[in-house]
C-alpha positions in Angstrom: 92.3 137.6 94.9 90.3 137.6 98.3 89.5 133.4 99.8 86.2 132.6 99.6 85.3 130.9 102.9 83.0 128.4 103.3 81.6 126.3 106.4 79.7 123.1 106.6 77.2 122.3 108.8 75.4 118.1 109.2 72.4 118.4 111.9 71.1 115.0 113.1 71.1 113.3 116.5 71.6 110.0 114.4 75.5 110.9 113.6 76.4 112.0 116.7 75.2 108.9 118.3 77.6 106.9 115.4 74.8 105.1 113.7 75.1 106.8 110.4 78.3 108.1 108.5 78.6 111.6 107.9 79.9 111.3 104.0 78.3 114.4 103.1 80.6 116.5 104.6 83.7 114.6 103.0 81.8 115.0 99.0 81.1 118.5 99.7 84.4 119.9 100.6 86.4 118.1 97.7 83.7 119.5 95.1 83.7 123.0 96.6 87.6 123.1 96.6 87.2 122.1 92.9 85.8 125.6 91.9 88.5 127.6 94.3 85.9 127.6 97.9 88.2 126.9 101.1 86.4 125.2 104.1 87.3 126.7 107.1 85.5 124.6 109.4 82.6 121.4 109.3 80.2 120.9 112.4 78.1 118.2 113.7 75.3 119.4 116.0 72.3 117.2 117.2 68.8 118.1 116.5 68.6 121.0 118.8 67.1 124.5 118.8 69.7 126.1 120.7 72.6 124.3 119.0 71.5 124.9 115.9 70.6 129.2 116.0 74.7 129.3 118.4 76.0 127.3 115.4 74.3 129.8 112.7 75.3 132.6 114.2 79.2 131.7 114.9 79.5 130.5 111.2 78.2 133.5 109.4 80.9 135.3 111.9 83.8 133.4 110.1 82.6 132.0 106.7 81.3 133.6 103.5 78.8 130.6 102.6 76.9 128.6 105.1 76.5 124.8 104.1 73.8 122.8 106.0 72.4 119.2 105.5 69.9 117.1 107.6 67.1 118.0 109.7 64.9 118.6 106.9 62.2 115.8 107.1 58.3 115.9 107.7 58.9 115.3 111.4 58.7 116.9 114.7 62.5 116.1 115.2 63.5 117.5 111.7 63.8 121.4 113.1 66.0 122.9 110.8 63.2 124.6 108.7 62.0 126.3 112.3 65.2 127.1 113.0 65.8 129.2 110.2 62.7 130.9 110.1 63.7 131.8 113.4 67.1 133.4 112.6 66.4 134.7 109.3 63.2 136.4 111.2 60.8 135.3 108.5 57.6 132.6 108.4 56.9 129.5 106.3 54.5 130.1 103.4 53.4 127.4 100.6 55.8 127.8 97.9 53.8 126.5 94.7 57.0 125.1 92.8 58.2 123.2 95.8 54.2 122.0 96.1 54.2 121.0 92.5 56.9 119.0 93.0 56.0 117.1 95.9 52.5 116.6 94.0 54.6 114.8 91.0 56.3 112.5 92.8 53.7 111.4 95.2 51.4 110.7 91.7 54.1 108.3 90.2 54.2 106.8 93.6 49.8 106.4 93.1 49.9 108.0 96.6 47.9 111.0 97.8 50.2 113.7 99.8 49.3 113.7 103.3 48.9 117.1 105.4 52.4 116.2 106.9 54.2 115.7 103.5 52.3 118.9 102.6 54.2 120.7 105.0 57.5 120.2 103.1 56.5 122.3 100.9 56.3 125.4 103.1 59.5 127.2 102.8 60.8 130.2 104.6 58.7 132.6 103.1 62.7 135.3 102.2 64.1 132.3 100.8 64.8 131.2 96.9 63.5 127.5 96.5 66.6 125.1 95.7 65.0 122.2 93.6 65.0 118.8 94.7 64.8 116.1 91.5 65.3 113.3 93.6 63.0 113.7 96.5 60.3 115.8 98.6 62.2 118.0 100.6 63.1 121.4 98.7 66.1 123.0 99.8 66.8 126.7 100.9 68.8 129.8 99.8 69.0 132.6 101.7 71.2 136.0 101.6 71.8 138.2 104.4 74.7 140.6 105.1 76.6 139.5 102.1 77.0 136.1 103.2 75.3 133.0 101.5 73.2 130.0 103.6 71.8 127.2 102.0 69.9 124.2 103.5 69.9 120.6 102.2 68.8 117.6 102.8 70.9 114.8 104.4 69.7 112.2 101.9 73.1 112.2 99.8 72.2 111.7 96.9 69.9 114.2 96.8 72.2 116.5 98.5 74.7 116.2 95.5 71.9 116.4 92.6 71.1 119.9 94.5 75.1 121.0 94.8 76.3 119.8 91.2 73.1 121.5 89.0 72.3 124.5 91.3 74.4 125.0 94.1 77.6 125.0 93.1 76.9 126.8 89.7 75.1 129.6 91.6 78.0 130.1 93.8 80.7 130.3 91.2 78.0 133.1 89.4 78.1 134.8 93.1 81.6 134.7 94.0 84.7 135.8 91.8 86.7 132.4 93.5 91.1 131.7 92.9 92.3 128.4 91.5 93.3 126.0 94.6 95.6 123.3 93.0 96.8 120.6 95.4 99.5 118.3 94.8 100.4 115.0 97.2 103.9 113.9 97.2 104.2 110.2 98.3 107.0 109.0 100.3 107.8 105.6 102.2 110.7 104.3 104.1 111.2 107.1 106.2 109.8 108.9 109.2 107.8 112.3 109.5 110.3 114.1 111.8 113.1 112.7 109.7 111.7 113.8 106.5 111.0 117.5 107.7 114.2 117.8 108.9 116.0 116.7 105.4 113.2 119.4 104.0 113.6 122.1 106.1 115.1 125.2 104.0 112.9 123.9 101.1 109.7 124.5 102.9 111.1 127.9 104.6 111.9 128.7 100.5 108.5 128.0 99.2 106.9 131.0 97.8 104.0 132.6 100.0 101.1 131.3 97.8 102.4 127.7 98.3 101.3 125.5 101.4 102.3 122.8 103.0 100.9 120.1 105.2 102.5 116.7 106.6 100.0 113.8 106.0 101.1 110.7 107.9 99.9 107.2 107.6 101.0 103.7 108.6 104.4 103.8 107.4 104.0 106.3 105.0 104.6 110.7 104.4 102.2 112.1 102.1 103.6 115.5 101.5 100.6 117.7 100.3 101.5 121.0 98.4 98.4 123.4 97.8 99.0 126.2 95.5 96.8 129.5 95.0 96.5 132.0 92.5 94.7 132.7 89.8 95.8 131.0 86.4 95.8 127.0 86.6 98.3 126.7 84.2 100.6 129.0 86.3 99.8 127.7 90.1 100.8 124.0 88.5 103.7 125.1 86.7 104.8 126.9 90.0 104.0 123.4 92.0 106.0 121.5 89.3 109.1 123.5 90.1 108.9 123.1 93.9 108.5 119.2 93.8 111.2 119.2 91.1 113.4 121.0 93.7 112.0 118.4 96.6 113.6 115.5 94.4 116.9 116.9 94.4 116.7 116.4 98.2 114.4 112.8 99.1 113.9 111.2 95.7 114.8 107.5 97.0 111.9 108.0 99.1 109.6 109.2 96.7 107.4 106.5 95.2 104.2 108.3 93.6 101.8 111.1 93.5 98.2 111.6 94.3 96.3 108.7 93.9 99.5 106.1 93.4 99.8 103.1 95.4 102.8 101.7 96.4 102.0 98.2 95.1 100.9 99.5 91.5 104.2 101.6 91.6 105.9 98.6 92.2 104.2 96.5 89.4 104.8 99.4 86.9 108.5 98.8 87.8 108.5 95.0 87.1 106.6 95.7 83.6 109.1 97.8 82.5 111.8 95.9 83.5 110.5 92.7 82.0 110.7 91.0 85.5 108.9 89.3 87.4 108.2 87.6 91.2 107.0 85.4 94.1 106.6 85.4 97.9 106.8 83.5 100.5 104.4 84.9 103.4 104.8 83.7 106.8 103.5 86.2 109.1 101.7 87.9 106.8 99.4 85.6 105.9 98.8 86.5 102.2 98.3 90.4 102.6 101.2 91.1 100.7 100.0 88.7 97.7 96.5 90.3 98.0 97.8 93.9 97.7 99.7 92.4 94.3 97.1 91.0 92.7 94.6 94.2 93.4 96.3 95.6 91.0 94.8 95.1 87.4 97.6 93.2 85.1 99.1 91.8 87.8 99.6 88.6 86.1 101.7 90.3 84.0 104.4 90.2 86.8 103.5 87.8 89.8 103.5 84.3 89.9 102.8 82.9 92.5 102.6 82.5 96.8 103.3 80.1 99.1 101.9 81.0 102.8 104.5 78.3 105.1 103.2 79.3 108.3 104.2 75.9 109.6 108.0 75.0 110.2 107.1 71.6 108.4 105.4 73.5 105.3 108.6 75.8 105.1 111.0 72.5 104.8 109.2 70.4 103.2 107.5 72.4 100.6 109.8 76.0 100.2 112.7 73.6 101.3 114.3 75.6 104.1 117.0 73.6 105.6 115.4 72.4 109.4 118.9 73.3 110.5 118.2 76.8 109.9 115.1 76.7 111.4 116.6 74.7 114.7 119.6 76.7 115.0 118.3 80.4 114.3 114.5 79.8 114.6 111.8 80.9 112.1 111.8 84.3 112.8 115.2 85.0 111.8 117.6 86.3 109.1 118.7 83.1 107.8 115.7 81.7 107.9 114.2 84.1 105.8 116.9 84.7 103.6 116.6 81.1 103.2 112.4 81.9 102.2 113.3 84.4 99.7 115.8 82.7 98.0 113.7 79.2 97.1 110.5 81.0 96.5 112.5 82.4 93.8 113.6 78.9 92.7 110.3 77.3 93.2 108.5 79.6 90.9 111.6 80.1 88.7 111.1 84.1 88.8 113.8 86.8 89.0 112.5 88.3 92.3 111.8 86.5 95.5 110.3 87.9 98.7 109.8 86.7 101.7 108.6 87.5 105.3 108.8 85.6 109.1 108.1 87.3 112.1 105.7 87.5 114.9 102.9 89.4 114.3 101.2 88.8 118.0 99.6 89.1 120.4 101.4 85.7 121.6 104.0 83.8 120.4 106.5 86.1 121.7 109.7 85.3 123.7 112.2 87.9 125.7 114.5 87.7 122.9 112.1 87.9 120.0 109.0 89.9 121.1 105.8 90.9 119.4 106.5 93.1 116.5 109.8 91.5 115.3 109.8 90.9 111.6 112.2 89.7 109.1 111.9 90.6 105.6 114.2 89.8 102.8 114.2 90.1 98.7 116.7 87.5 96.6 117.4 87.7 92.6 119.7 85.0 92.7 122.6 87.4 93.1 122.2 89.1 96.0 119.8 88.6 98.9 118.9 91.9 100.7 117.2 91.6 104.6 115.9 93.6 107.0 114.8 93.1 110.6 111.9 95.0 111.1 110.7 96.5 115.3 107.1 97.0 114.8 103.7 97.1 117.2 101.8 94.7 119.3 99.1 95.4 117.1 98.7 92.3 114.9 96.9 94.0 112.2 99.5 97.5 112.1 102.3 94.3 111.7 101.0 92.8 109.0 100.4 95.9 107.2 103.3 97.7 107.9 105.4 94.7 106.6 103.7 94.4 103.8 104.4 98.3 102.8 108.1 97.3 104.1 108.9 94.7 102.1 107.2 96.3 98.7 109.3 99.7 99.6 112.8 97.0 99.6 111.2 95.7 96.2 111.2 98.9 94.9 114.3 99.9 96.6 116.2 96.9 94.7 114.3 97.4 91.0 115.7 100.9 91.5 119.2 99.7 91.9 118.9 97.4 89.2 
């Protein structure tokens, strides 16, 4: 079955300049892939004549549908209505529906409409009027050459009122569309180039309607797997298979899928296990705790933090021997193996965790500089560190510890 290609276009000086988000775009493109419609390219172009007829004309060369919001208002700026006139070689005329609307909701407002509000309701006299429930500006469909254009406007939420009850069902009526299934594969604890290169003669093997794409984030490989074809049972059945062959190869580094987080994956893992923890945050400053307790339940499994980011607060209150600290230093593998294990104590749990490092910018020395991070877990048993060679980012340390230390959690619940 033949892709159905679709572009999307946001007009508006006021993005490009930064001082409005473009989450149109973004709402659009997840909805469209819902019904099998592929975006092959999204645009931003300022209120411009020129701009806005090149950009027309270059999408209808590549895409099957045309998506375009903003520039719809009752302004001399707001030239997208022009514009299309222009390219579609038409002129405005009063469209009635579009006029009755506008009437409407200017009488529950007790306003009169004005001759410039009146002019929303002159449409592009080839087009078919897209409704707008939520507000004054209609939108536009037009066909030419086998290819579909429709104008919106930027508001969003009228924007998605327009997509989900006309748009969108029109299209799918239009367009005989495959089933696009995607599938993210969440992996942690090891690197992108490392990971493809464990993967290799997997991906080479995958069958021709299956795609994949490398997504990385802060200490983190999302593997996404997007599957076409035309049965939805059969693409994820097909998908299913290839991630059960993926296992076989990196399943210690697999922690989820789609919308998992590593923290809830990791409070799942104490529930089931009947277990539960504690930490002891000295770089981190409480992240790690926050990222815990996010997570609905999590009283079911954490029980407490201590934040000693004083040497005085780690000895006298987690009770870290001062000789540790003066021979070794806080930022050190005794010292935080030290942290992990009376955390454990002091909150009489089965897990302990603990980090010290520096997190910067200062506090560095020639030995220790900024990014170096202990992190260690302790059941009582066994105490398990790690010396950690991040950033000088402050903000990427703390994070990427924090997604450190979970993974050696999760690490250690597996091997339990």
């Amino acid at each position: 079955m033949k892709n159905i290609l679709a572009e999307i276009i946001t007009i508006g000086d006021e993005i490009l300049y930064g001082q409005i988000v473009d989450s149109n775009s973004q709402w659009m493109s997840a909805e469209l892939d819902k019904v099998g419609i592929k975006i092959v390219r999204k645009t931003t172009i300022g209120d411009t004549e020129e701009e806005i007829l090149n950009i027309l004309t270059e999408a209808e060369s590549r895409a099957d549908i045309i998506l375009i919001t903003g520039g719809l208002g009752p302004t001399n700026d707001d030239l997208t209505k022009p514009c299309l006139v222009k390219y579609f070689d038409t002129k405005l005329v009063m469209n009635e529906a579009a006029l009755t609307n506008l009437t409407s909701i200017f009488d529950k407002l007790g306003k009169p409409v004005s001759e410039v509000n009146r002019k929303q309701a002159e449409l592009p006299e080839t087009c078919e009027m897209v409704p707008n429930n939520m507000g004054t500006a209609a939108g536009m469909w037009f066909d030419k050459n086998g290819k579909t254009f429709v104008s919106m406007p930027g508001v969003p939420h009228e924007m998605k009122l327009m997509m989900t009850d006309f748009i969108i069902p029109k299209l799918q009526k239009k367009y005989s569309t495959p089933i696009i299934h995607h599938k993210l594969v969440k992996t942690v604890g090891i690197g992108e180039s490392d990971l493809a290169e464990i993967i290799v003669d997997w991906e080479n093997n995958l069958p021709e309607n299956i795609k994949l794409a490398y997504l990385p984030s802060l200490a983190q490989v999302k593997l996404r797997l997007t599957a076409f074809g035309d049965a939805s049972k059969q693409v994820e059945n097909e998908v299913k298979q290839q991630i059960a062959s993926l296992k076989k190869l990196v399943s210690k580094y697999i922690y989820g899928y789609d919308k998992d987080q590593l923290q809830e994956v990791v409070g799942q893992m104490l529930l089931k296990s009947n277990q539960n923890i504690a930490v002891a945050e000295s770089c981190t400053g409480g992240y790690i705790s926050h990222l815990i307790t996010s997570t609905p339940g999590s009283s079911g499994y954490f029980r407490g933090a201590i934040t000693p980011y004083q040497n005085d607060i780690k000895v006298n209150m987690l009770h870290v021997n001062s000789e540790t600290i003066f021979e070794h230093g806080a930022v050190s593998e005794e010292t935080v193996t030290e942290m992990a294990e009376n955390v454990r104590k002091l909150y009489h749990t089965d897990l302990g965790l603990a980090t010290s490092g520096i997190a910067g910018p200062g506090g560095a020395t020639p030995e220790k500089p900024v990014g170096t991070i202990w992190i260690a877990v302790s059941d009582g048993k066994k105490t398990t560190t790690k010396k950690l060679q991040l950033w000088k980012d402050r903000e990427l340390n703390i994070k990427s510890t924090a997604i450190a230390l979970l993974n050696m959690t999760r690490l250690r619940l597996l091997e339990k």
